[in-house]
C-alpha positions as CSV (number, residue, x, y, z in Angstrom):
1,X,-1.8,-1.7,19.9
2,X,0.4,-2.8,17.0
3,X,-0.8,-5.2,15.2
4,X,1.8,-7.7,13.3
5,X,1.4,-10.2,10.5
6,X,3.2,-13.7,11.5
7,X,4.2,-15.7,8.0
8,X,6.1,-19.1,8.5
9,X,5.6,-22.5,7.3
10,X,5.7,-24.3,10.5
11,X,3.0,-23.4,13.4
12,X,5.5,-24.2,15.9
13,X,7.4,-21.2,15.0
14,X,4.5,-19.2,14.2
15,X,3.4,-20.1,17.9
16,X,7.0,-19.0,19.4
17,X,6.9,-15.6,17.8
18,X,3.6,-15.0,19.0
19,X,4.7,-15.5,22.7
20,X,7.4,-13.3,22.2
21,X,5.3,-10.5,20.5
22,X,2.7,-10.8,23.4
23,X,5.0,-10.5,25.8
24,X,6.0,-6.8,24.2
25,X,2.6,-5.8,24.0
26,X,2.2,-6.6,20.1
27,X,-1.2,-8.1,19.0
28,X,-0.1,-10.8,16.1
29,X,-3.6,-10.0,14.2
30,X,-2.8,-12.2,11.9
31,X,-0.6,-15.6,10.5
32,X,0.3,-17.0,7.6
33,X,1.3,-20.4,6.2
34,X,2.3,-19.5,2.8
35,X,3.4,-16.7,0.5
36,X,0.0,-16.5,-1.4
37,X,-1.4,-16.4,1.9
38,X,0.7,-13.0,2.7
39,X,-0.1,-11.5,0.2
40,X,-3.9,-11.8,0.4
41,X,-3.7,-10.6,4.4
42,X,-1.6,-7.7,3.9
43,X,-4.1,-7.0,0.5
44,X,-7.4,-7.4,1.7
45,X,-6.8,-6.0,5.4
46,X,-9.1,-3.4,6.6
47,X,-7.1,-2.0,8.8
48,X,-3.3,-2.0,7.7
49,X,-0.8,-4.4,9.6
50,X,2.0,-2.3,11.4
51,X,4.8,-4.9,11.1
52,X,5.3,-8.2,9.0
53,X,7.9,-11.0,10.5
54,X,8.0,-13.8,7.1
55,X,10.3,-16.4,6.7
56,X,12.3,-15.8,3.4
57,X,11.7,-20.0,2.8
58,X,7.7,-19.6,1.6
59,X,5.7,-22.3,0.6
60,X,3.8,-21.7,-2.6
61,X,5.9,-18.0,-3.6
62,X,9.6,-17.5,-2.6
63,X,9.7,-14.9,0.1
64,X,12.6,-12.7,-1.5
65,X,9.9,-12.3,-4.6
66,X,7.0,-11.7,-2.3
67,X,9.3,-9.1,0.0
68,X,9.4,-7.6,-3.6
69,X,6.0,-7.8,-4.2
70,X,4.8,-6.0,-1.2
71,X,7.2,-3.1,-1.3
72,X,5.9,-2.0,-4.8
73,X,2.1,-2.7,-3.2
74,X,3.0,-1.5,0.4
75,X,6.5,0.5,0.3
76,X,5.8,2.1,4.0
77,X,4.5,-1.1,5.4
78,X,8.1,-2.5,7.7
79,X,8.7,-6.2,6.9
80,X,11.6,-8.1,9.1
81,X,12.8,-11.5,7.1
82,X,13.6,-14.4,8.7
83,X,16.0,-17.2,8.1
84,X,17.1,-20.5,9.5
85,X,20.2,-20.5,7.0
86,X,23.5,-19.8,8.1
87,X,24.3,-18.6,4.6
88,X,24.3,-14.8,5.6
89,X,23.3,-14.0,1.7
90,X,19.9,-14.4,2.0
91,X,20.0,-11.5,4.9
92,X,21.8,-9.5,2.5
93,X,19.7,-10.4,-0.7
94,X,17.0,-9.6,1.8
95,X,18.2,-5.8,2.5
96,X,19.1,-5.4,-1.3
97,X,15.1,-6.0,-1.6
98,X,14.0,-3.3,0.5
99,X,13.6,-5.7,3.8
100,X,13.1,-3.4,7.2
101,X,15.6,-6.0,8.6
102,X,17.0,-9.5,8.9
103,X,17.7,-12.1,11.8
104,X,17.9,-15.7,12.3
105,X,14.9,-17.8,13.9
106,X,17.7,-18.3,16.5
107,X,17.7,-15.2,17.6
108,X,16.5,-14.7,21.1
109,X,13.5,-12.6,22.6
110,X,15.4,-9.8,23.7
111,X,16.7,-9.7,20.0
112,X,13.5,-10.1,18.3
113,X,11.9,-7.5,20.2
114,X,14.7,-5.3,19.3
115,X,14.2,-5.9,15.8
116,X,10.7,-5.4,15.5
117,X,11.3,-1.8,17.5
118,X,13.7,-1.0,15.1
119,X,11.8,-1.7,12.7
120,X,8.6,0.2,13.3
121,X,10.5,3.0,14.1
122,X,11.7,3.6,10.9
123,X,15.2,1.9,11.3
124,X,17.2,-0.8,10.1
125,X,17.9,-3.6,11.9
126,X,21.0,-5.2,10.1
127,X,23.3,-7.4,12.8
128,X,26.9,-6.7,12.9
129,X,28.1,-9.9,10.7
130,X,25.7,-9.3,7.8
131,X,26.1,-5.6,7.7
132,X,30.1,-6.1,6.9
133,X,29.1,-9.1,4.7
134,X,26.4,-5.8,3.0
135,X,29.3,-3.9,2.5
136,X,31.5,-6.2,1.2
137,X,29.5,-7.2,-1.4
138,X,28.4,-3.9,-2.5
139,X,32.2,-3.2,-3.3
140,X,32.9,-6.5,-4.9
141,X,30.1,-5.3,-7.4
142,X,32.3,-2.6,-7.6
143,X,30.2,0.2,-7.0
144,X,32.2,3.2,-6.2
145,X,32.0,4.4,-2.4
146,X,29.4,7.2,-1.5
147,X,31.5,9.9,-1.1
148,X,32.1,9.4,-4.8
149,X,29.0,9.5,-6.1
150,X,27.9,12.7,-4.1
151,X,28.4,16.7,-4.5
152,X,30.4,18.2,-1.6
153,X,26.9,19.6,-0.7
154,X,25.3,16.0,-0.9
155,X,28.0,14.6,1.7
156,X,27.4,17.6,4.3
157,X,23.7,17.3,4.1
158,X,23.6,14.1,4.6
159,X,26.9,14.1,7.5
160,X,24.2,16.9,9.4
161,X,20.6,14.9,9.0
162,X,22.9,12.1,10.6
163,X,23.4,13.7,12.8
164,X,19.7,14.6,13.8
165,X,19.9,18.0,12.1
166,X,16.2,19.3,10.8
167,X,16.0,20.3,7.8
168,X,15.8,24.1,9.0
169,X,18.6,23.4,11.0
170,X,20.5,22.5,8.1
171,X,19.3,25.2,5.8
172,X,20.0,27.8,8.1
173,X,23.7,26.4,8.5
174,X,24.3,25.7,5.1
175,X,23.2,29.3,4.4
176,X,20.5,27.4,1.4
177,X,17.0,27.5,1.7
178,X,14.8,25.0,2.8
179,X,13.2,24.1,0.1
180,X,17.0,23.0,-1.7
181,X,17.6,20.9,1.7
182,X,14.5,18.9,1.1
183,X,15.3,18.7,-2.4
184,X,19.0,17.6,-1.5
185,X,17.6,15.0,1.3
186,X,14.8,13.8,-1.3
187,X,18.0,13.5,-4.2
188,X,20.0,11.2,-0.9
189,X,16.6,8.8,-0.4
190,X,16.7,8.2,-3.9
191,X,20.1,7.5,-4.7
192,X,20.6,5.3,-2.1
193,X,17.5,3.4,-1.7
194,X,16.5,4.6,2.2
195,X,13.3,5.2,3.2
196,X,13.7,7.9,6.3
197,X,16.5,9.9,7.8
198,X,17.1,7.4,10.3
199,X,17.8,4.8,7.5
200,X,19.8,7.9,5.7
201,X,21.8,7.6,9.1
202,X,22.7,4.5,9.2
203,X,23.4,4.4,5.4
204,X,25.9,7.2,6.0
205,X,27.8,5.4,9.0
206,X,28.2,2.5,6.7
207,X,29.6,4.1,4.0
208,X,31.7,6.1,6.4
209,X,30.5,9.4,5.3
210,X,30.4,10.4,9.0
């Protein structure tokens, strides 16, 4: 069964999210109150927690500094932020950080779930709004587009694992061998910050490399 790691300040909410991870099937093994309180569950557990929900507003450590905290100390573990803020910044700060995703404590069950699915399965989950707002500020930092800062070879690899392509797939199309592909694809993750292909993906639609 997964197994998720509630953190907000308020049991109210704590309790809400619960219902709404039961009703998917997802054991919440564990809550927290606080962001020193995170950290020491996600730490200490035995047995590794599949997804963390956390409010970005943490008593006792900010939650943007611990989200940064426990993707140096678990970079594979997912963790979806939450926020009661309209301000859509603190999703975008929050993506910036590494988060697995971002939505508001208003967001309703069928969107939660959806989150948390995304999540675990190695995607993004960025809503519509804060994903323009991503992009917008990325270019007011003025950082030039993708297709600028890749090789000819960079954008097709990347246009074909968007696409779903394997990596022998690609090799074999590309007339390279595998080995260079999965150097290529490793050279992508870095450069741009993903963690998967699927996140390579969805990086790639963004940019409008594909």
């Amino acid at each position: 069964m997964i197994r998720a790691l509630l953190c907000d300040a308020h049991p109210l909410v704590r309790q809400a999210l619960r219902q709404v991870l039961a009703e998917a099937g997802i054991d919440t093994a564990a809550e927290a109150p606080d962001g020193a309180e995170v950290l020491r569950l996600v730490l200490a557990a035995e047995q590794p927690f599949d997804v963390v929900l956390m409010d970005i507003e943490m008593p006792y450590r900010d939650g943007l500094d611990l989200l940064r905290r426990l993707r140096s100390e678990c970079p594979r573990l997912p963790v979806l932020m939450l926020s009661a803020f309209s301000d859509k910044q603190y999703a975008v700060r929050s993506l910036k950080l590494g988060a697995a995703g971002c939505l508001s404590k208003t967001a309703d069950a069928a969107q939660m779930l959806a989150a948390v699915r995304t999540a675990m399965g190695g995607g993004l989950h960025i809503p519509p709004d804060v994903g323009a707002q991503l992009d917008g500020a990325l270019e007011r930092r003025g950082r030039p587009p993708l297709r600028q800062r890749l090789s000819p070879r960079e954008i097709e690899v990347l246009r074909l694992l968007a696409s779903g392509r394997s990596v022998a797939e690609i090799a074999a199309q590309l007339e390279l061998t595998a080995h260079a592909v999965a150097e290529c694809r490793a050279q992508l993750m870095a450069l741009t910050g993903m963690r998967n292909d699927v996140e390579l993906a969805l990086y790639a639609v963004r940019e409008a490399v594909v």
